[in-house]
C-alpha positions as protocol buffer text, in pm:
chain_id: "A"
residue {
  index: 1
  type: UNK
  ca { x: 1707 y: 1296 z: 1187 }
}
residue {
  index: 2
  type: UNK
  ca { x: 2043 y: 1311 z: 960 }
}
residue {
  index: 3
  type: UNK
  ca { x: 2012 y: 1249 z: 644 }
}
residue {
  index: 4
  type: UNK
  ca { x: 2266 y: 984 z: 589 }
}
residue {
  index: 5
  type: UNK
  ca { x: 2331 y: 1042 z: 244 }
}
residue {
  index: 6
  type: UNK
  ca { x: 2463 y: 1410 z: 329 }
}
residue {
  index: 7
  type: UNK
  ca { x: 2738 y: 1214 z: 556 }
}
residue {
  index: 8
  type: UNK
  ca { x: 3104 y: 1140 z: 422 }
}
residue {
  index: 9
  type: UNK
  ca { x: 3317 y: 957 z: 657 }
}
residue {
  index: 10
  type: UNK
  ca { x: 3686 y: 996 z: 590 }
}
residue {
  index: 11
  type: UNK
  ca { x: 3909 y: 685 z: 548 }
}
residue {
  index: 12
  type: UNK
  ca { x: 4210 y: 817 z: 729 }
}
residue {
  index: 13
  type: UNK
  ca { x: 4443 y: 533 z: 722 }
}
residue {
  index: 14
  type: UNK
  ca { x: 4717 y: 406 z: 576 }
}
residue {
  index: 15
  type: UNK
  ca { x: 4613 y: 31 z: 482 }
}
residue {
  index: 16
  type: UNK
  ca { x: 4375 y: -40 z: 244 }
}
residue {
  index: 17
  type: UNK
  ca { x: 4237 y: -322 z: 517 }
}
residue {
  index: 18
  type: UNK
  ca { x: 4202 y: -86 z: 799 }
}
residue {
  index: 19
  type: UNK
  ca { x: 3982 y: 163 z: 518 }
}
residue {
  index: 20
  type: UNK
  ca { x: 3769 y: -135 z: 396 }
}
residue {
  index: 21
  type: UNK
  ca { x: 3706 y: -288 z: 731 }
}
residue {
  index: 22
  type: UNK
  ca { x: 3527 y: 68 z: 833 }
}
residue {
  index: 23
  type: UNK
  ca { x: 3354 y: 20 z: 490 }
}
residue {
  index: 24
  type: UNK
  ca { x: 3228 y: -333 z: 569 }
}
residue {
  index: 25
  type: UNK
  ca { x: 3081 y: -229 z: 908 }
}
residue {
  index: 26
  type: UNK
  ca { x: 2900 y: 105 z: 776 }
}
residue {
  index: 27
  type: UNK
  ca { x: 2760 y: -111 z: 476 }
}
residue {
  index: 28
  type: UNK
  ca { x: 2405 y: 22 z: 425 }
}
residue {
  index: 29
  type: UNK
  ca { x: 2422 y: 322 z: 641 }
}
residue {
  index: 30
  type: UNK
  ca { x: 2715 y: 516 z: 495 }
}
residue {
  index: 31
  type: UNK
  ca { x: 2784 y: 502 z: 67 }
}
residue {
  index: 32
  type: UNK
  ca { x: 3015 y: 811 z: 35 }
}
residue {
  index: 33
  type: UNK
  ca { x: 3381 y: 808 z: 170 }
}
residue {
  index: 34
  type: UNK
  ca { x: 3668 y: 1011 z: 135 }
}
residue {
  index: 35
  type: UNK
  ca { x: 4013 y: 907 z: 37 }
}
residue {
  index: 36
  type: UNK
  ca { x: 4288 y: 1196 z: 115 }
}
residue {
  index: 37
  type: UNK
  ca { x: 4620 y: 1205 z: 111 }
}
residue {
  index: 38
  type: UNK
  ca { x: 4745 y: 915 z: 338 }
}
residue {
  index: 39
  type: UNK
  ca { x: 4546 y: 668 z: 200 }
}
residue {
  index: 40
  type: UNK
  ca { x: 4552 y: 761 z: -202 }
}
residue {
  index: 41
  type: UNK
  ca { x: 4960 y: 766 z: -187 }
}
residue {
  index: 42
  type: UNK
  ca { x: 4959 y: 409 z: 15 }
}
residue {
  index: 43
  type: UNK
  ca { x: 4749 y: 250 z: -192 }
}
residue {
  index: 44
  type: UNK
  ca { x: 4691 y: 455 z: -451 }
}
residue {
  index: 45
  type: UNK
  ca { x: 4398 y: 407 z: -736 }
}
residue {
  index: 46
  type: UNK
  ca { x: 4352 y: 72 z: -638 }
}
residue {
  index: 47
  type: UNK
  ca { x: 4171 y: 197 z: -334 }
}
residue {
  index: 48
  type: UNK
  ca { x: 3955 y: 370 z: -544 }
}
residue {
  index: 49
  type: UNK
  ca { x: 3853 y: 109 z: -790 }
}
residue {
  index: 50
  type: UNK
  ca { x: 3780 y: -142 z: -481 }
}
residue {
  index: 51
  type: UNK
  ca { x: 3509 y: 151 z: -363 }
}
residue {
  index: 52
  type: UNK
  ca { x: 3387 y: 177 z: -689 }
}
residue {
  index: 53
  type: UNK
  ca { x: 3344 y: -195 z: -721 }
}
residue {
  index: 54
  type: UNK
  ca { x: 3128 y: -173 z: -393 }
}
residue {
  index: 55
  type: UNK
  ca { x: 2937 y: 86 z: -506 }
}
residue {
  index: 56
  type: UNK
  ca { x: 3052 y: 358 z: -316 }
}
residue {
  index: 57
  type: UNK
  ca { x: 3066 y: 771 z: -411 }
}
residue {
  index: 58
  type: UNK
  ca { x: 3401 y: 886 z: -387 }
}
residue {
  index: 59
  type: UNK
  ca { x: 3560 y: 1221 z: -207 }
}
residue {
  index: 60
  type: UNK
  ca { x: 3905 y: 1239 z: -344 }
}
residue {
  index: 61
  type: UNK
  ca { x: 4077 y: 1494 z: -134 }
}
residue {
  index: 62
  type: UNK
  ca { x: 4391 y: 1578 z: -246 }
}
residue {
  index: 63
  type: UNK
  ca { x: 4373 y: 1954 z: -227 }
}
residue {
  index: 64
  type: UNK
  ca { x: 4590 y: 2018 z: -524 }
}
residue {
  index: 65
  type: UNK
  ca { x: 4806 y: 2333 z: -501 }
}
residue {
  index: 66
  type: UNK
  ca { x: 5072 y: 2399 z: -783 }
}
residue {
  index: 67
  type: UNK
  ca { x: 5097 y: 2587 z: -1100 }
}
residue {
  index: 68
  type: UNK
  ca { x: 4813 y: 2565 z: -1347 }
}
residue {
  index: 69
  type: UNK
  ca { x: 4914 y: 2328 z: -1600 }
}
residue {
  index: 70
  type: UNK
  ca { x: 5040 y: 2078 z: -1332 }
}
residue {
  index: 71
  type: UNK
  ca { x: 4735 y: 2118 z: -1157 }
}
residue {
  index: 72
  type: UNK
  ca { x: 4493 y: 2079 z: -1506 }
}
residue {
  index: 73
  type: UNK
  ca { x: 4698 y: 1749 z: -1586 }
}
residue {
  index: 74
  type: UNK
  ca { x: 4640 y: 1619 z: -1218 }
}
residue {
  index: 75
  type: UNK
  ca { x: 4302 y: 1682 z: -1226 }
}
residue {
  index: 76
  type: UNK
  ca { x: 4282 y: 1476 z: -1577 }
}
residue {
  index: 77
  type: UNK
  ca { x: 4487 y: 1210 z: -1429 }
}
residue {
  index: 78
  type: UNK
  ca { x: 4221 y: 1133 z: -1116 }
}
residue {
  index: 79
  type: UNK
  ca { x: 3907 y: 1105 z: -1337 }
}
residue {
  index: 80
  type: UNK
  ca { x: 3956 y: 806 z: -1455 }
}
residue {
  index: 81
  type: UNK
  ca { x: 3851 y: 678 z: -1171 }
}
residue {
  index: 82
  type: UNK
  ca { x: 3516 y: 775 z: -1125 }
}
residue {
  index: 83
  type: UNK
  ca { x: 3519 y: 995 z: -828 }
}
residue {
  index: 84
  type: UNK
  ca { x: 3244 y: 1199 z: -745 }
}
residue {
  index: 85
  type: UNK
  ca { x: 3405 y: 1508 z: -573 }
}
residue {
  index: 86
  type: UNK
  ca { x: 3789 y: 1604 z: -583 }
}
residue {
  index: 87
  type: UNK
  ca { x: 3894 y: 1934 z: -396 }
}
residue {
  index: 88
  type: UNK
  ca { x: 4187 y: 2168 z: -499 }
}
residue {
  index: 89
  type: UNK
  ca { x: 4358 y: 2478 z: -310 }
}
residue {
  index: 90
  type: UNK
  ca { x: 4149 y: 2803 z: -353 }
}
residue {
  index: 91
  type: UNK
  ca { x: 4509 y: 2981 z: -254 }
}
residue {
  index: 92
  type: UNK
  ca { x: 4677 y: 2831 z: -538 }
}
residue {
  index: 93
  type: UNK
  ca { x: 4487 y: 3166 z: -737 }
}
residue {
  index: 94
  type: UNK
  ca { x: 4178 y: 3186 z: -1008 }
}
residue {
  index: 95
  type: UNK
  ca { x: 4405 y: 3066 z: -1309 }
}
residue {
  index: 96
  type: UNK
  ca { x: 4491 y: 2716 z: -1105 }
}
residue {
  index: 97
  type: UNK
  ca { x: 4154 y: 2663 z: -1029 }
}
residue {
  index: 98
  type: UNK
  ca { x: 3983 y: 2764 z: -1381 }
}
residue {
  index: 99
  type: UNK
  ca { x: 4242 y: 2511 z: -1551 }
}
residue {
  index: 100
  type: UNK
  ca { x: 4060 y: 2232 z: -1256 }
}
residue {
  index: 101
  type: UNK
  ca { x: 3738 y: 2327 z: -1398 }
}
residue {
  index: 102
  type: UNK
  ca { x: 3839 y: 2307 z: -1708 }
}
residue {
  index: 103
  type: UNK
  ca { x: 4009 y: 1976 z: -1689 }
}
residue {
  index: 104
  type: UNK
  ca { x: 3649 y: 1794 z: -1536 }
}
residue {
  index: 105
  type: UNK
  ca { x: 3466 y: 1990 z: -1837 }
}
residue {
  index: 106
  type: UNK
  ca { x: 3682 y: 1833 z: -2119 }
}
residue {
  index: 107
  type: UNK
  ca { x: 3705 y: 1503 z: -1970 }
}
residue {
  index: 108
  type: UNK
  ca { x: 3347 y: 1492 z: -1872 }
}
residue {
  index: 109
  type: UNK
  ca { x: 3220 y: 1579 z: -2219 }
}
residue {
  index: 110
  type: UNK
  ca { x: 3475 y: 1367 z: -2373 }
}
residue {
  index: 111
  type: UNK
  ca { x: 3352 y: 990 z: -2202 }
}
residue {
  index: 112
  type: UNK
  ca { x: 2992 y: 1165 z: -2219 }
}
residue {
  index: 113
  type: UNK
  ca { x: 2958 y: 1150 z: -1805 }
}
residue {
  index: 114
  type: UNK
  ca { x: 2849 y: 1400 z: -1523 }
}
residue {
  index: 115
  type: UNK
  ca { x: 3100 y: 1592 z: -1426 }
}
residue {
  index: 116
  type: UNK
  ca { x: 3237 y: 1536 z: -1085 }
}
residue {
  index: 117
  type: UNK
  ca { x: 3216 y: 1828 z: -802 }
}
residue {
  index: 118
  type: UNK
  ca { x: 3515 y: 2053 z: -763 }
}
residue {
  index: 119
  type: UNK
  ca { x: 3549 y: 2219 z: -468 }
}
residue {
  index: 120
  type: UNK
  ca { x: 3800 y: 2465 z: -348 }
}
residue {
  index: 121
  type: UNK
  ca { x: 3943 y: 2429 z: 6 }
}
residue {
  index: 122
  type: UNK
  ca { x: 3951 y: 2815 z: 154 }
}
residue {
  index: 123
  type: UNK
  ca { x: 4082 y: 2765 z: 537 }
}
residue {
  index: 124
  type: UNK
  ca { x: 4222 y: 2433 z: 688 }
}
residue {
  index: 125
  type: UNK
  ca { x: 3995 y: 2345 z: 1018 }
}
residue {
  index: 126
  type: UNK
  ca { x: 4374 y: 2309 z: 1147 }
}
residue {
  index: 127
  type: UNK
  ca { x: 4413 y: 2681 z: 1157 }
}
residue {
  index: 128
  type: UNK
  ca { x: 4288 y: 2961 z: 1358 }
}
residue {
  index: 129
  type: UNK
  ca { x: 4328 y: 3369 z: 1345 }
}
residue {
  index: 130
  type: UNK
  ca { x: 4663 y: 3336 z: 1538 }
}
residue {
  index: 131
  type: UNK
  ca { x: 4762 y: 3091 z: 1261 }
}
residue {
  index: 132
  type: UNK
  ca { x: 4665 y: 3351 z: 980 }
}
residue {
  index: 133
  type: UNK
  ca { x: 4862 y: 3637 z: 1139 }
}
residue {
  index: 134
  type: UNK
  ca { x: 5175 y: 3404 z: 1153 }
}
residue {
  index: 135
  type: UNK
  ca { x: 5175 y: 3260 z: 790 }
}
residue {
  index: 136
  type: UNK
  ca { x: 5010 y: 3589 z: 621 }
}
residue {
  index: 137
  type: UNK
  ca { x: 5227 y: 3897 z: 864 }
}
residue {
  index: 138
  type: UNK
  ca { x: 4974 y: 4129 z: 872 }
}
residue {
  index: 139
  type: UNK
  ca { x: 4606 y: 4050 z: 1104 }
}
residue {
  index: 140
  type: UNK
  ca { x: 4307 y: 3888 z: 867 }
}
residue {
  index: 141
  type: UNK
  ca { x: 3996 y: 3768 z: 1020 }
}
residue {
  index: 142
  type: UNK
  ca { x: 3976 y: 3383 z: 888 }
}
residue {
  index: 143
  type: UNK
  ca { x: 3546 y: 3482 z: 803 }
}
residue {
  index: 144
  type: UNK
  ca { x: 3636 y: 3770 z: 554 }
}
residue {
  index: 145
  type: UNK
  ca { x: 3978 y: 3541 z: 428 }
}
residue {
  index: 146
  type: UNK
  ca { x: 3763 y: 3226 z: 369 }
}
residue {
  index: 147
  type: UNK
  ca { x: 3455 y: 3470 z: 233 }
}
residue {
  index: 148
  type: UNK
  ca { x: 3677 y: 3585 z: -59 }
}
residue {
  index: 149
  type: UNK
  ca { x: 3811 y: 3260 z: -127 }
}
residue {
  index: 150
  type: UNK
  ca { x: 3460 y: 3121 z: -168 }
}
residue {
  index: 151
  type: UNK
  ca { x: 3363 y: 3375 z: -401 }
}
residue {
  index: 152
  type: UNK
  ca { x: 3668 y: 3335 z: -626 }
}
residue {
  index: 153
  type: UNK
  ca { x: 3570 y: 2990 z: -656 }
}
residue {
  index: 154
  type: UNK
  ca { x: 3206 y: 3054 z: -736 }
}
residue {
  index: 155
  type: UNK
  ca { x: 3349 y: 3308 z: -1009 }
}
residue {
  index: 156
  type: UNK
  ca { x: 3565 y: 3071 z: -1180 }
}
residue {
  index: 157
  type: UNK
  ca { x: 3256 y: 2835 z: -1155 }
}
residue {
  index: 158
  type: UNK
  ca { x: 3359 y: 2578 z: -931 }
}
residue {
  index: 159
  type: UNK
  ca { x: 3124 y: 2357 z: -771 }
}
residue {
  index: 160
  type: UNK
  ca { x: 3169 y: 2485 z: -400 }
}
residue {
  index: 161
  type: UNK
  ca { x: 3392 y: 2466 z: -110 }
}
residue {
  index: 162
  type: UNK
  ca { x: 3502 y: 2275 z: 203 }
}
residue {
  index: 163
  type: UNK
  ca { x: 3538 y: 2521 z: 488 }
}
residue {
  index: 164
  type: UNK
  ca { x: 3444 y: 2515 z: 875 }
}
residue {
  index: 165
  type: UNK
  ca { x: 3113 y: 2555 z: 1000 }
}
residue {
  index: 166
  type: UNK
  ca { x: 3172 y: 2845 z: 1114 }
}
residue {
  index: 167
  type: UNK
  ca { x: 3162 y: 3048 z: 768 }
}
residue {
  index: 168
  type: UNK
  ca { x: 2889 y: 2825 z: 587 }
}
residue {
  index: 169
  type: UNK
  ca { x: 2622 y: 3140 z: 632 }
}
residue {
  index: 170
  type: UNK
  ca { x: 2820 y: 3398 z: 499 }
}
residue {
  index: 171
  type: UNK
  ca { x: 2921 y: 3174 z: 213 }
}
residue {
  index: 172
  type: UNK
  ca { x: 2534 y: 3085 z: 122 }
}
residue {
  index: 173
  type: UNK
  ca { x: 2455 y: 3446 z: 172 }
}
residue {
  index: 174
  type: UNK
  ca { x: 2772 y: 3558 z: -72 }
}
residue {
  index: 175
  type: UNK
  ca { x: 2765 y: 3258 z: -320 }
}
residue {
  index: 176
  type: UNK
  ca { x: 2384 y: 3156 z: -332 }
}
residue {
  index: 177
  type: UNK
  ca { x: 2245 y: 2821 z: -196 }
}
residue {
  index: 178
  type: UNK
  ca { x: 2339 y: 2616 z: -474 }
}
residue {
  index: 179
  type: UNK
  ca { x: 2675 y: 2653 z: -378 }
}
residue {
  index: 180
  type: UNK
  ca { x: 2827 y: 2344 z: -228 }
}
residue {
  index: 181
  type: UNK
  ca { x: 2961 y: 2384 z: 100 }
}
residue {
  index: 182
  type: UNK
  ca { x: 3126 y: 2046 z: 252 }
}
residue {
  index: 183
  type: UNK
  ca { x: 3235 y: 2085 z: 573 }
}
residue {
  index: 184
  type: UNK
  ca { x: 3529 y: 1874 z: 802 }
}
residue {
  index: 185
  type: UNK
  ca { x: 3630 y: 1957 z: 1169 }
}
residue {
  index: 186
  type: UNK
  ca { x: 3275 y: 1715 z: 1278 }
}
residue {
  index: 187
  type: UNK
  ca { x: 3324 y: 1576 z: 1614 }
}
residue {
  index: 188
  type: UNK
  ca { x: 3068 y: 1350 z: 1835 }
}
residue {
  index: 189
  type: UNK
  ca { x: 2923 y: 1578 z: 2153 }
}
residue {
  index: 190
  type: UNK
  ca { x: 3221 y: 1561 z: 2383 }
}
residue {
  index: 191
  type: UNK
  ca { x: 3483 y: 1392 z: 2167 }
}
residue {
  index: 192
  type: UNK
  ca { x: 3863 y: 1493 z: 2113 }
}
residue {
  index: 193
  type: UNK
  ca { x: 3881 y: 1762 z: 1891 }
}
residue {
  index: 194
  type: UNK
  ca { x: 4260 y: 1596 z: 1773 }
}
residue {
  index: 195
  type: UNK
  ca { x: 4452 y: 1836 z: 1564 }
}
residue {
  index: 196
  type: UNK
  ca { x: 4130 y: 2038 z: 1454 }
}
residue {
  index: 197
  type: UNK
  ca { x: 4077 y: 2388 z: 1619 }
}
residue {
  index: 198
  type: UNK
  ca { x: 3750 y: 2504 z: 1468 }
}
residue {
  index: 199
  type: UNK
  ca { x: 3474 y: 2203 z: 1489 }
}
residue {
  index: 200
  type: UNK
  ca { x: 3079 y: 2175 z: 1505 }
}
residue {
  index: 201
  type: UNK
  ca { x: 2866 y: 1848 z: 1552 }
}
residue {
  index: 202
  type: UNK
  ca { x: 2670 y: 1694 z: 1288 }
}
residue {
  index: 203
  type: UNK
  ca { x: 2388 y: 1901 z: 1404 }
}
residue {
  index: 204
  type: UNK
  ca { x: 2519 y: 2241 z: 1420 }
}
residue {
  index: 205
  type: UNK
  ca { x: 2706 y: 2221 z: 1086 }
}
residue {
  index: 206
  type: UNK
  ca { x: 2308 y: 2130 z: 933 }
}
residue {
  index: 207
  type: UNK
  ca { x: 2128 y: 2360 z: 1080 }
}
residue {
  index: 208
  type: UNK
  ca { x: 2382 y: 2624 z: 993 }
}
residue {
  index: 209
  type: UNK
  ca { x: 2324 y: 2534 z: 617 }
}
residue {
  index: 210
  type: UNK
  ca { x: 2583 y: 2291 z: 484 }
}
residue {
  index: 211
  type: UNK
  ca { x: 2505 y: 2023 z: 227 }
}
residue {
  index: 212
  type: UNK
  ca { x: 2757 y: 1764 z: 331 }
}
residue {
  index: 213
  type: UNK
  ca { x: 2978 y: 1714 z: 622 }
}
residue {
  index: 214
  type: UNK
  ca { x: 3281 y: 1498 z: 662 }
}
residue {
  index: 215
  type: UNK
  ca { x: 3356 y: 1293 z: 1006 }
}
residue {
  index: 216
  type: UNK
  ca { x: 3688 y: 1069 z: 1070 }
}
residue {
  index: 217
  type: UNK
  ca { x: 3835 y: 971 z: 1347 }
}
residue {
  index: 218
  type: UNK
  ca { x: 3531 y: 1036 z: 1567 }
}
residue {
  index: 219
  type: UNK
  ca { x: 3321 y: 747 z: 1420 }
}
residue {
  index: 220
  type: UNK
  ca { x: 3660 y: 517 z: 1274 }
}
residue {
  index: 221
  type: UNK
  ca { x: 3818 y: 492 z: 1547 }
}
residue {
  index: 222
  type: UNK
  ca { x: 3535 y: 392 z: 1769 }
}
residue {
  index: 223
  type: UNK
  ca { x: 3499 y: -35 z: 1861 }
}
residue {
  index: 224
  type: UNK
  ca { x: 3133 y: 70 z: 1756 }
}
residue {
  index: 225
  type: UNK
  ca { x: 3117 y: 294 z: 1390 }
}
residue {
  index: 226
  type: UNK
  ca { x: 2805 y: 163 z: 1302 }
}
residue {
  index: 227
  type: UNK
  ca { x: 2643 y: 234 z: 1660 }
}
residue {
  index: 228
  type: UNK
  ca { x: 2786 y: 582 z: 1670 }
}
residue {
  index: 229
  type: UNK
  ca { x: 2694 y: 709 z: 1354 }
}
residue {
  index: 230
  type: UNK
  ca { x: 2370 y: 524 z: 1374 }
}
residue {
  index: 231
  type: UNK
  ca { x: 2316 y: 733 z: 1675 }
}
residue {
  index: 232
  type: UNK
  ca { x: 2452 y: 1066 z: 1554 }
}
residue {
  index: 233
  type: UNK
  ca { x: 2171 y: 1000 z: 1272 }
}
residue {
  index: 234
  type: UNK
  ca { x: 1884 y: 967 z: 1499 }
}
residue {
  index: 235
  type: UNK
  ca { x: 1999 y: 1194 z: 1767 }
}
């Protein structure tokens, strides 16, 4: 069995409606969502605060890349709203993401609160080696390309990192077990894999050693969520 606290389902959608009405019909099997890109500039923080009002733990993935100081006062501006997690770009370098860390560490000690989880993203799920070769010109296995992200993260004392299933081992082994490790690219046995190229089940991504793992469109866009994920929990 699944723990279902370890499960964050992602509220890819543009309307607030369409991300509450998934919220409403996983009420008392799922509490943590995540809020990326799509749905944060749609709706913005109001999003948020309506999750917080329910109760809800919040994954605010925005994967901010830019120059330190922009990224520091980005980071500032999201913690107001009382999200648990918020990810940043481990490519945008060690100064962008000490000034993230440092921008949850003032804030946090400044309202007196726990300090939400940072995580660095190291590889989209979107890209494979071919992908790597393209963008970076010269060949780079994506395991040794994500395993130095992850420990440049660790170093500058982030909280841990999303990255595939595939490279969760060699991050525990490099960056110890108390190093987060969230991981996307979760599909339902025999489900469309969409725009993701390396994916895992629930199952796999566990057993392998991650600590939380994110699932979309595989359980919102089902006429069932709460069945599916009900079942993916038992299974």
């Amino acid at each position: 069995m699944i723990d279902p606290s370890r499960i964050i389902v992602a509220l890819d959608f543009s309307k607030k409606e369409d991300a509450l009405r998934i919220v409403d019909q996983l009420e008392g099997v799922i509490n943590f969502y995540k809020v990326g890109l799509e749905l944060f500039l749609s709706e913005g923080h109001e999003i948020l605060k309506i999750l917080k009002n329910k109760g809800k733990k919040i994954f605010l993935d925005l994967k901010f890349h830019d120059i330190p100081n922009t990224v520091y006062k980005a980071v500032q501006s999201v913690l107001q709203y009382e999200i648990d997690m918020l990810t940043v770009h481990a490519l945008g370098g060690t100064e962008m993401m000490k000034k993230a860390a440092l921008a949850v560490k003032e804030y946090s000690y400044k309202e007196n609160i726990p300090p939400p989880k940072i995580l660095a993203v190291t590889v989209l799920t979107s890209l494979d080696e071919k992908d790597l070769v393209e963008a970076l010109s010269f060949p780079i296995s994506r395991e040794s390309l994500v395993k130095n992200l992850a420990l440049k993260a660790k170093q500058v004392e982030l909280d841990g990192v999303v990255s595939a299933v595939s490279s969760v081992k060699t991050i525990k082994q490099v960056c110890g077990q108390g190093f987060i490790v969230v991981t996307p690219g979760i599909r339902l046995k025999n489900s469309n894999f969409h725009d993701q190229k390396v994916v895992a089940t629930a199952h796999e991504a566990f057993s392998e050693g991650a600590d939380y793992i994110v699932i979309g469109r595989a359980i919102t866009h089902s006429n069932f969520p709460q069945r599916m994920i009900v079942d993916m929990i038992n299974s």
